[in-house]
C-alpha positions as CSV (number, residue, x, y, z in Angstrom):
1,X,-182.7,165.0,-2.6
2,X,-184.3,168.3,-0.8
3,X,-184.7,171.0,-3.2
4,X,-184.0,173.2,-0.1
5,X,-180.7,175.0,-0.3
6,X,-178.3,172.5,2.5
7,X,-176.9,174.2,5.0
8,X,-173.2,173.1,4.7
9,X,-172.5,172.2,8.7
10,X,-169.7,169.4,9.6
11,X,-168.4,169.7,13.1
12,X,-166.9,166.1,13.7
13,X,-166.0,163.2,12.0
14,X,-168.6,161.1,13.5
15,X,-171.5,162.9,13.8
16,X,-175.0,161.2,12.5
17,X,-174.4,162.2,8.5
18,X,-177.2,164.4,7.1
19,X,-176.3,164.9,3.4
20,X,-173.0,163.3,1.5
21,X,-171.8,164.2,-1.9
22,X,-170.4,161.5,-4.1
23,X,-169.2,161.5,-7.4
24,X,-169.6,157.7,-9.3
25,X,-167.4,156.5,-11.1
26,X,-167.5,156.7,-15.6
27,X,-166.2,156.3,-18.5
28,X,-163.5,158.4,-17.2
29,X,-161.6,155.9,-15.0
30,X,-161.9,153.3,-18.6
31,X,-160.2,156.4,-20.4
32,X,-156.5,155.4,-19.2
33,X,-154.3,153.0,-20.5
34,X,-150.5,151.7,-19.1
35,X,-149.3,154.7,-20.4
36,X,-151.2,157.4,-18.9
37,X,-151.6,155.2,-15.6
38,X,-148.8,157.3,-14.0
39,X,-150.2,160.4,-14.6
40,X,-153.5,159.5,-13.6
41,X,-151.8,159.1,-9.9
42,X,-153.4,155.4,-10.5
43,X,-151.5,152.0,-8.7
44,X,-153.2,150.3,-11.3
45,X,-156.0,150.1,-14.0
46,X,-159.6,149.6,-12.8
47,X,-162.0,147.4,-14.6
48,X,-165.2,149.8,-14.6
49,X,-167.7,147.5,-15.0
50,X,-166.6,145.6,-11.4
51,X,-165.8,149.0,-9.5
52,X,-168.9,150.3,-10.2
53,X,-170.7,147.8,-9.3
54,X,-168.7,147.7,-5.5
55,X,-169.1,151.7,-5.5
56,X,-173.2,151.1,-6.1
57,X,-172.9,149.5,-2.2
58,X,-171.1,152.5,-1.2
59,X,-173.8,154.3,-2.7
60,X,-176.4,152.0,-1.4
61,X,-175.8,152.2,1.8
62,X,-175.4,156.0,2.3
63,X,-178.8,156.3,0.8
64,X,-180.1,154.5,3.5
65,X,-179.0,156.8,5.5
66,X,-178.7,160.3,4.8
67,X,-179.6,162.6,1.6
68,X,-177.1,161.6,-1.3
69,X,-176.2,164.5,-3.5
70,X,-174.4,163.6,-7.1
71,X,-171.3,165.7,-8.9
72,X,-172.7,165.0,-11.9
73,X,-176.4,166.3,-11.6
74,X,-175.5,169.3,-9.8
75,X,-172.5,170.4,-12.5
76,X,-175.0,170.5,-15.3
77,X,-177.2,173.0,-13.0
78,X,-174.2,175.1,-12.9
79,X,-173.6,174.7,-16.7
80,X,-176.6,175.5,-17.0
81,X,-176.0,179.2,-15.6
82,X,-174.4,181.3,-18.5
83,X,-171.9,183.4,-16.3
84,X,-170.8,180.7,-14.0
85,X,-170.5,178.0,-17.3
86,X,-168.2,181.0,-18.9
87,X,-166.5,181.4,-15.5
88,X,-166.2,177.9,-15.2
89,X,-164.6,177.0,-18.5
90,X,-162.3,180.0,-19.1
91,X,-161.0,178.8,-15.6
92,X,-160.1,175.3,-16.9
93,X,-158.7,176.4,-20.8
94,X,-156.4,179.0,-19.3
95,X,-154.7,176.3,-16.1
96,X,-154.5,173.6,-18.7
97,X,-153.3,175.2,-21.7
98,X,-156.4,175.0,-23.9
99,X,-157.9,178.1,-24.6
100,X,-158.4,176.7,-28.0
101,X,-161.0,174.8,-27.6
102,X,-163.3,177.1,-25.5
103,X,-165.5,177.6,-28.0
104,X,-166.4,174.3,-29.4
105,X,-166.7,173.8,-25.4
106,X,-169.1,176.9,-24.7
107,X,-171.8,175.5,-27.1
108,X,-172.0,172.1,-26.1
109,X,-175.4,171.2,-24.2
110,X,-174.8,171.4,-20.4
111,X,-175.4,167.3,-20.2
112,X,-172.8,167.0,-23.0
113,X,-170.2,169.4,-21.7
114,X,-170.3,168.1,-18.0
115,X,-169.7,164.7,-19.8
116,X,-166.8,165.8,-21.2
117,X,-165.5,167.8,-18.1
118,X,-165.4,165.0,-16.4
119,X,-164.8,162.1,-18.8
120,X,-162.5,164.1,-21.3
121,X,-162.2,165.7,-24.6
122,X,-159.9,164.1,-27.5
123,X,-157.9,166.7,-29.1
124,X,-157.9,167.5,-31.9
125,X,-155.2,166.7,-34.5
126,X,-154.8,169.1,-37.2
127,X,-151.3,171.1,-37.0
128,X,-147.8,169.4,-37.2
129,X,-147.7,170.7,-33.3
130,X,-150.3,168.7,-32.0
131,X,-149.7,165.5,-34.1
132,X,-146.0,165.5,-32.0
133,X,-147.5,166.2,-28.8
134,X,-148.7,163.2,-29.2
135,X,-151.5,163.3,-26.9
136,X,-154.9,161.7,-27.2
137,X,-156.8,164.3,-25.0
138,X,-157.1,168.1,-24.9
139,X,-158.9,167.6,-21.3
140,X,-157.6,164.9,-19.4
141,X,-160.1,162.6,-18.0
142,X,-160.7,163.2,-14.0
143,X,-159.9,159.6,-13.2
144,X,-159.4,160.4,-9.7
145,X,-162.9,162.7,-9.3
146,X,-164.7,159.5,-7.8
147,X,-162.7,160.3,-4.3
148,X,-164.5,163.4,-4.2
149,X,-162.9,163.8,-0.1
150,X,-159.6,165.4,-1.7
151,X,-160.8,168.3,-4.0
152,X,-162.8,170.8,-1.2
153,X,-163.4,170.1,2.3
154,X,-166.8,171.2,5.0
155,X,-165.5,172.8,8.4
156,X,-168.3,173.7,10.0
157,X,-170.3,175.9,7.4
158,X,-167.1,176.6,5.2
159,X,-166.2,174.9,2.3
160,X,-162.4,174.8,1.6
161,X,-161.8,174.3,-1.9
162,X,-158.1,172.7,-1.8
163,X,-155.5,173.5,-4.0
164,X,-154.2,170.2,-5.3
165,X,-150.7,168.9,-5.2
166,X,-151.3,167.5,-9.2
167,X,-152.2,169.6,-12.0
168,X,-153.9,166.6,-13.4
169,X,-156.5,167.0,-10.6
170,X,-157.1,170.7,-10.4
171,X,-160.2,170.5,-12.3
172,X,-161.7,168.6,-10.1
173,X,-160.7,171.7,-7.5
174,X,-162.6,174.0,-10.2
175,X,-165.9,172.3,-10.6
176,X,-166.4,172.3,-6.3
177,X,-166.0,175.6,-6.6
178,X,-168.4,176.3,-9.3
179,X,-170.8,173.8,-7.0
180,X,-170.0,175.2,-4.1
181,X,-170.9,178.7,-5.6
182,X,-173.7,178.4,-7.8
183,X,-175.5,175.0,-8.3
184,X,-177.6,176.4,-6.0
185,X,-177.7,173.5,-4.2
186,X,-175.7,174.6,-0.5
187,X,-175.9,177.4,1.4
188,X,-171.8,178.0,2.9
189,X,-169.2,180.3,3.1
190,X,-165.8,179.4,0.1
191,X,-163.3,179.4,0.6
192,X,-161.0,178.8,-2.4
193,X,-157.1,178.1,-1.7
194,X,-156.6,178.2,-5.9
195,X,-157.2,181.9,-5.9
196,X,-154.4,184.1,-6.2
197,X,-151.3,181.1,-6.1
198,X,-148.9,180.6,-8.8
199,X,-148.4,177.9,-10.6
200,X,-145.3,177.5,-8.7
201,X,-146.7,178.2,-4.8
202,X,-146.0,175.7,-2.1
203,X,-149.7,176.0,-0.6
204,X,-151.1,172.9,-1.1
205,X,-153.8,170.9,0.4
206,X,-155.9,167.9,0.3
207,X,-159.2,167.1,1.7
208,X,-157.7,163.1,2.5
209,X,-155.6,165.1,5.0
210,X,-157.8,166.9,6.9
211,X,-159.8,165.4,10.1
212,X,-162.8,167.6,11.7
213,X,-162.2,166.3,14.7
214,X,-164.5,168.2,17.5
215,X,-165.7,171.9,17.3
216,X,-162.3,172.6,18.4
217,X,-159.8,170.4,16.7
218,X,-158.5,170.0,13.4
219,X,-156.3,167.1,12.4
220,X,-154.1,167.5,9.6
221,X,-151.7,165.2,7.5
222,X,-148.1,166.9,6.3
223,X,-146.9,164.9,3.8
224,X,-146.8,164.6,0.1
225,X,-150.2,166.2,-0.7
226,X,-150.4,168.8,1.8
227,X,-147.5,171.0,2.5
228,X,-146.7,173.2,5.8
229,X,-147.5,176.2,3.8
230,X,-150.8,174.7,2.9
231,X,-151.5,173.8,6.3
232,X,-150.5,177.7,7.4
233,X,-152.8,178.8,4.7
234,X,-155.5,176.9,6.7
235,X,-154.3,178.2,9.8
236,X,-154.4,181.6,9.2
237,X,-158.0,181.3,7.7
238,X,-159.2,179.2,10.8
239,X,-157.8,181.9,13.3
240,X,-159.6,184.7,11.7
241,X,-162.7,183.0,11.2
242,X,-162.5,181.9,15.0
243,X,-162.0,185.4,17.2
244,X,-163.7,184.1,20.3
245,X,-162.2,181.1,22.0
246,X,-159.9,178.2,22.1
247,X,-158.7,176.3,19.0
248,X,-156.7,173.5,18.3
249,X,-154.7,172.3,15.0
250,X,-153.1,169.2,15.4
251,X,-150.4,168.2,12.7
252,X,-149.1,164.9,11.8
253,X,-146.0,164.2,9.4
254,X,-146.0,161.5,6.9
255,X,-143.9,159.8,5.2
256,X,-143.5,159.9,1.7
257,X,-143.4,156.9,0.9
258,X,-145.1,153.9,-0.1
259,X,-147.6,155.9,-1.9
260,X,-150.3,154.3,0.1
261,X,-148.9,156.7,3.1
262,X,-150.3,159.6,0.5
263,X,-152.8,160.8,3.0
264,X,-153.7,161.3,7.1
265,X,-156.7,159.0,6.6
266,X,-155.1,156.2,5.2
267,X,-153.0,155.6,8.8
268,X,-155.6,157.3,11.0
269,X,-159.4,157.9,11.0
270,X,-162.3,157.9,14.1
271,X,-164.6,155.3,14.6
272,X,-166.7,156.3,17.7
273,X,-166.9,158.7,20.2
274,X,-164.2,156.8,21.7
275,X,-162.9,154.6,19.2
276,X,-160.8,155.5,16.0
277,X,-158.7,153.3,13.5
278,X,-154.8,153.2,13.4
279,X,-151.7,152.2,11.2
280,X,-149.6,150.9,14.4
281,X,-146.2,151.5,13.3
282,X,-147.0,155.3,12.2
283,X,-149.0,156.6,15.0
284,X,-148.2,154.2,18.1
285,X,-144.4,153.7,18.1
286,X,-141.6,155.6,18.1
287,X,-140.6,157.2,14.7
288,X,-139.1,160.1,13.0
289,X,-142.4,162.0,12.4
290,X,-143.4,164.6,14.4
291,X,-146.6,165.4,15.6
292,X,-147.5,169.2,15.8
293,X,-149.7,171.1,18.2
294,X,-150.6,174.9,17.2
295,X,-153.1,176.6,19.6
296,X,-155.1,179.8,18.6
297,X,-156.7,181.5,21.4
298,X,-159.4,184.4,21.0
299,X,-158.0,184.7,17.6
300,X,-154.4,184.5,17.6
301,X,-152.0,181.5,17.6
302,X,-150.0,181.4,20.7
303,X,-148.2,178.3,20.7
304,X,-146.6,175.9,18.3
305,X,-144.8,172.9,19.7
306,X,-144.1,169.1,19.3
307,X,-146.2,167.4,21.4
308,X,-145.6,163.2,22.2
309,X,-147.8,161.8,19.5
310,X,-151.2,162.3,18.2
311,X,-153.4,160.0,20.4
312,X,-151.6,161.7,23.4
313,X,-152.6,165.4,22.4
314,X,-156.0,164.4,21.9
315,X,-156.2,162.8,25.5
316,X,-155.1,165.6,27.2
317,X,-157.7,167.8,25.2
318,X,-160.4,165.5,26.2
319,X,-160.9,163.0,23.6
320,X,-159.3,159.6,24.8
321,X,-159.5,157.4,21.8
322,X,-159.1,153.7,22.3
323,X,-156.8,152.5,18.9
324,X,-158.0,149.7,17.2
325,X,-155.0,148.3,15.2
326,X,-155.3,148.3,11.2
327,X,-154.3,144.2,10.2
328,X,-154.2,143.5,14.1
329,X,-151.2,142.0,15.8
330,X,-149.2,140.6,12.9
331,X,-146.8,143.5,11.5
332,X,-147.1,141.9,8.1
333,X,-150.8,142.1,7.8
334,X,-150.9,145.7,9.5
335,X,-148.8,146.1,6.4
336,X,-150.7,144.7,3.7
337,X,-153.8,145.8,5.0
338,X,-153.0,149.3,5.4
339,X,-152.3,149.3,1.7
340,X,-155.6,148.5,0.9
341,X,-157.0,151.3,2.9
342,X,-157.4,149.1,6.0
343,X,-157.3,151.9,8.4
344,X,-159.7,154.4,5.9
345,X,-163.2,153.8,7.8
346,X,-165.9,156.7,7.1
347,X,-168.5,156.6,9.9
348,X,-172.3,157.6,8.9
349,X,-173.0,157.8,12.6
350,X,-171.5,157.3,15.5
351,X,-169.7,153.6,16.2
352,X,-171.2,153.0,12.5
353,X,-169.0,152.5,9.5
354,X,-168.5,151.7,6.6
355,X,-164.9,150.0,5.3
356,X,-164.0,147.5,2.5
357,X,-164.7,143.6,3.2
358,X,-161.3,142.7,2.1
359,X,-159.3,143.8,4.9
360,X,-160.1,140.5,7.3
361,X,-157.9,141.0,9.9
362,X,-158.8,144.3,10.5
363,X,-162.5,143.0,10.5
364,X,-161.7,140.7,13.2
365,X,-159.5,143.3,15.0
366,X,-162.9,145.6,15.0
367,X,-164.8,142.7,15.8
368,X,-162.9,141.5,19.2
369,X,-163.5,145.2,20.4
370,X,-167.3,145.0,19.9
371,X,-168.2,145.9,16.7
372,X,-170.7,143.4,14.3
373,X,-169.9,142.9,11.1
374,X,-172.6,143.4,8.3
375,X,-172.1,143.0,4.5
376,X,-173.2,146.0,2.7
377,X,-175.8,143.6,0.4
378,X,-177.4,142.5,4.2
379,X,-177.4,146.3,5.1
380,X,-179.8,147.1,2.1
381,X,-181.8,144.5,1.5
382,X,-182.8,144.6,4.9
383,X,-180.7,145.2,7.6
384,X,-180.1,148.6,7.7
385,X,-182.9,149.6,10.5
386,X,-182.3,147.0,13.5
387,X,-178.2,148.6,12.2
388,X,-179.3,152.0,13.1
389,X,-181.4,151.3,15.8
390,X,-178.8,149.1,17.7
391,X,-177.0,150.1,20.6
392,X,-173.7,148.3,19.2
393,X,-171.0,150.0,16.7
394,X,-171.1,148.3,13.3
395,X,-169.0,148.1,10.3
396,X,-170.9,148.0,7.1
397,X,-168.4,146.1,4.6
398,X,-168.3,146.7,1.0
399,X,-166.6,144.6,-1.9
400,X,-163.4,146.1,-3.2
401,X,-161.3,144.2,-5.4
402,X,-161.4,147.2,-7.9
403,X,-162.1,150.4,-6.1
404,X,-158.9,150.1,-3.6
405,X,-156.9,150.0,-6.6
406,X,-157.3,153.5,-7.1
407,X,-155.5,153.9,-3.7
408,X,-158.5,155.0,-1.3
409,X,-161.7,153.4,0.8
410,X,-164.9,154.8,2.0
411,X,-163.1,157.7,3.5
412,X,-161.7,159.1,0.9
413,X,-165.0,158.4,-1.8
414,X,-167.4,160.0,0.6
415,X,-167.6,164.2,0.9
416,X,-169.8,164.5,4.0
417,X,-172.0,167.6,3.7
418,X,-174.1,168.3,7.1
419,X,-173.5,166.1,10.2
420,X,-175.4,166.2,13.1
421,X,-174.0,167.9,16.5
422,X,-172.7,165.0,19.2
């Protein structure tokens, strides 16, 4: 990793990826049982051992190809600040009701108490009170942190540090800020939507919902995790930061359910310059969802209106995508697929991504429009340069038996940091 401060720049979705931040998956996605599955916001229970072991392709690959920064390392360098470790942790006892423990917390080693940020801290039972709470933890464990796309989000040099639509994963909201801020590690501008909202405001936003489309265009999900406050909240923000020029914000409803609806990227996401993934039903036929177009010019918006679906809007503002169809012709395994994060493809470069191997038909769908197919083993042991240096898009496939059960793909496990210009 450069020691050099990274200059936080993401203009596109496609763009040859400089720097990524990933978070790996722990002891924290063990730390759940049937009970607590619900809460975690979990389909189902991981085995770690197997998930990690498909998230070290993930890893793999991006290593190959661009600078890989980890959660982990850079929340100790934080800890290991005394006004941003007292900021840090005062911030977490008072949202989850445990100003009790901030001591014990506050002289823990910074190794130790990142640990326990992130993994969880058994509480402790010594009063009547916290025997019937009956709760094992005092800090719940972040099993969700290892889809590190939903807690902030890089627009151009801004990070956006979301405010999330479940308490359980706020925490995971705090620590990007604190990383954001003072690891020391990026140079941005933060923006944090956490500051100043009750517990009760309607902003909410999540990074799974938000597509850096061009310069120009935004792309963003309304549905269950991001809300049309939230997406105003962004808005407004965008407008100011953006006095000079043209700007586009493209919304797209979702439904709210089946949960695996629960963000933009899981029905949409861009492959190539000209290329980008669909969920056929959602965002090719007729439905009761509207797509959104809000236009800021020189500063201030001057139009809101329903426009006749997304890949339309985007044609007529120069980017004429070509859908490839997530599970390919058959309805039922468009359906089955998309579930599995069959339409979630992160791309490291233009026409190159990456995308679980399970999803078959959607391989072959990807495959009948040009694009090889390379297992993410081939990619590192070997393959990864004639890859890069080939004029053909690529899909870089990964195992995921485990990881998918968490209910994301490469999309949502990657947080890309600096991207190259088209």
């Amino acid at each position: 990793m450069n020691k050099t401060p990274l200059k936080i720049d993401v203009q596109s979705e496609i763009g040859k990826l400089n720097a990524v931040l990933l978070h790996r998956p722990g002891a924290e996605v063990e730390n759940m049982t049937p009970l607590n599955v619900q809460r975690a916001l979990y389909s189902d229970i991981l085995n770690l051992s197997i998930a990690q072991t498909e998230y070290e392709q993930l890893s793999g690959v991006l290593s190959k190809v661009a600078d890989v920064y980890e959660v982990r390392n850079l929340l100790v360098k934080v800890l290991d600040q005394v006004g941003p470790r007292v900021d840090l942790l005062r911030r977490v006892c008072e949202t989850e009701d445990v100003m009790a423990y901030l001591d014990e917390l506050l002289a823990m080693k910074s190794e130790d108490l990142a640990r326990v940020l992130i993994e969880g801290l058994p509480a402790r039972i010594n009063t009547l009170t916290s025997y019937l709470k009956n709760e094992y933890y005092a800090l719940y464990p972040l099993y969700n942190f290892y889809f590190t796309r939903d807690a902030a989000v890089t627009i151009g040099n801004k990070a956006l540090v979301c405010r999330m639509a479940n308490k359980v994963r706020m925490r995971e909201s705090f620590i990007m800020d604190a990383i954001y801020r003072h690891s020391g590690a990026f140079v941005c501008d933060v923006v944090d939507a956490n500051l100043g909202q009750s517990d009760s405001s309607p902003i909410i936003m999540e990074g799974g919902d938000i597509l850096v489309a061009r310069e120009d265009i935004l792309i963003i999900g309304n549905g269950v995790r991001t809300t049309p406050q939230g997406i105003d909240f962004m808005v407004e923000r965008f407008r100011k930061s953006c006095p000079q020029g043209r700007y586009n914000v493209i919304v797209q409803q979702l439904p709210s359910e089946p949960e695996s609806f629960i963000h933009l990227d899981m029905v949409f996401t861009l492959l190539d310059n000209d290329k980008c993934m669909v969920f056929k039903p959602l965002i090719m036929q007729a439905n009761q969802y509207q797509t959104v177009h809000i236009t800021i010019d020189n500063g201030n918006v001057t139009s809101i209106k329903p426009v006749s679906g997304l890949l339309n809007v985007l044609k007529k503002l120069g980017m004429d995508l070509k859908p490839i169809v997530c599970g390919g012709a058959d309805e039922w395994d468009q359906e089955r697929e998309q579930w599995h994060s069959g339409a979630n493809f992160f791309a490291f470069a233009p026409g190159k991504v990456l995308s679980y191997a399970r999803n078959i038909n959607t391989l072959d769908e990807l495959s009948r429009n040009g694009f090889d197919i390379v297992s993410a083993k081939d990619f590192i042991a070997g393959k990864s340069e004639s890859v890069l240096k080939s004029e053909n898009p690529c899909v870089v496939t990964i195992d995921g038996s485990e990881l998918p059960r968490g209910g994301g793909g490469a999309r949502c496990m990657t947080m890309p940091l600096s991207r190259m210009s088209l």
